[in-house]
C-alpha positions in Angstrom: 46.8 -116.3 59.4 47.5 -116.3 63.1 49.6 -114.7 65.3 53.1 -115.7 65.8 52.9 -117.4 62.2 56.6 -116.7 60.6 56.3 -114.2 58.0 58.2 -116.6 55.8 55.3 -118.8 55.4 53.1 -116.3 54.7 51.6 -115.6 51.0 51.5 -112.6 49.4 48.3 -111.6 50.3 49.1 -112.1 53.9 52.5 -110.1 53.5 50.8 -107.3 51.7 47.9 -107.4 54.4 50.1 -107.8 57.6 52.3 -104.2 55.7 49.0 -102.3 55.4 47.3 -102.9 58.8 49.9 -104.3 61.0 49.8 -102.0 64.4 53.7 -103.4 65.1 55.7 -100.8 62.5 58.6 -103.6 63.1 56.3 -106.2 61.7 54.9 -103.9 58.8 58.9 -103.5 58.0 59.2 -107.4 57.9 56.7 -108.5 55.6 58.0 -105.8 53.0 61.3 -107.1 53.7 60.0 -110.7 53.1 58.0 -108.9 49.7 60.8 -107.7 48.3 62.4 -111.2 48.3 59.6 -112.2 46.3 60.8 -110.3 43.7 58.6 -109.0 40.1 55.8 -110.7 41.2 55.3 -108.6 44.9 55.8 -105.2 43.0 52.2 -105.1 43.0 51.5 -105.3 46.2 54.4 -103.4 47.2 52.7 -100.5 45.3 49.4 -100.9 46.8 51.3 -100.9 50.3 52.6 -97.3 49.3 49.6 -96.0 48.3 47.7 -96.7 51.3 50.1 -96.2 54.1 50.4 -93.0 56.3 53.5 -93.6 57.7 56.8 -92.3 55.9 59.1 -94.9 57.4 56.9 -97.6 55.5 57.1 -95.1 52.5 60.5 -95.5 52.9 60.7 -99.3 53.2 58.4 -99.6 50.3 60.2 -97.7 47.8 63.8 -99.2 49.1 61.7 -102.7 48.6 60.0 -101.7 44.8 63.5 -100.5 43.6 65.4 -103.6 44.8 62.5 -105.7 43.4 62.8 -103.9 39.9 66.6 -104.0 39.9 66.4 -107.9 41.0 63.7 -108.5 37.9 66.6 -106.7 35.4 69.4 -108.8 36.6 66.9 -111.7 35.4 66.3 -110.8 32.1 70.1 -110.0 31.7 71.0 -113.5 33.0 68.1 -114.9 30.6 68.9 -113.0 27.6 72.7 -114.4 27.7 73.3 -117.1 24.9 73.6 -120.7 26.3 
């Protein structure tokens, strides 16, 4: 990982790293933003982000971020469940 890398290209480890220890709050903001597109399979690190973080405007993002992810996975099932 380098600086000025697009979060977009980032893996999950690298999101979930930059949203721990990022000193740029807008950056930490943007790779949980770019987690919660990921969906189920960043809930994980979404909740480690939480845990660890001292600020409550990351808190904030975090949880906004785990629910949308969670609500996201639902819609999935629901879609999969549906008879062909």
């Amino acid at each position: 990982m380098y600086a000025g890398e697009p979060l977009s290209d980032k893996s999950l480890w690298e999101l979930k790293e930059a949203a721990k220890w990022s000193s740029n709050p807008q950056e930490m903001k943007d790779a949980i933003s770019k987690l919660s597109a990921r969906g189920a399979e960043a809930l994980p690190s979404l909740e480690e982000i939480l845990s660890v973080t001292a600020y409550d405007d990351i808190k904030a993002a975090c949880i906004d971020a785990i629910k949308s992810a969670k609500r996201e996975g639902k819609e999935q099932v629901k879609l999969a469940d549906l008879p062909p």
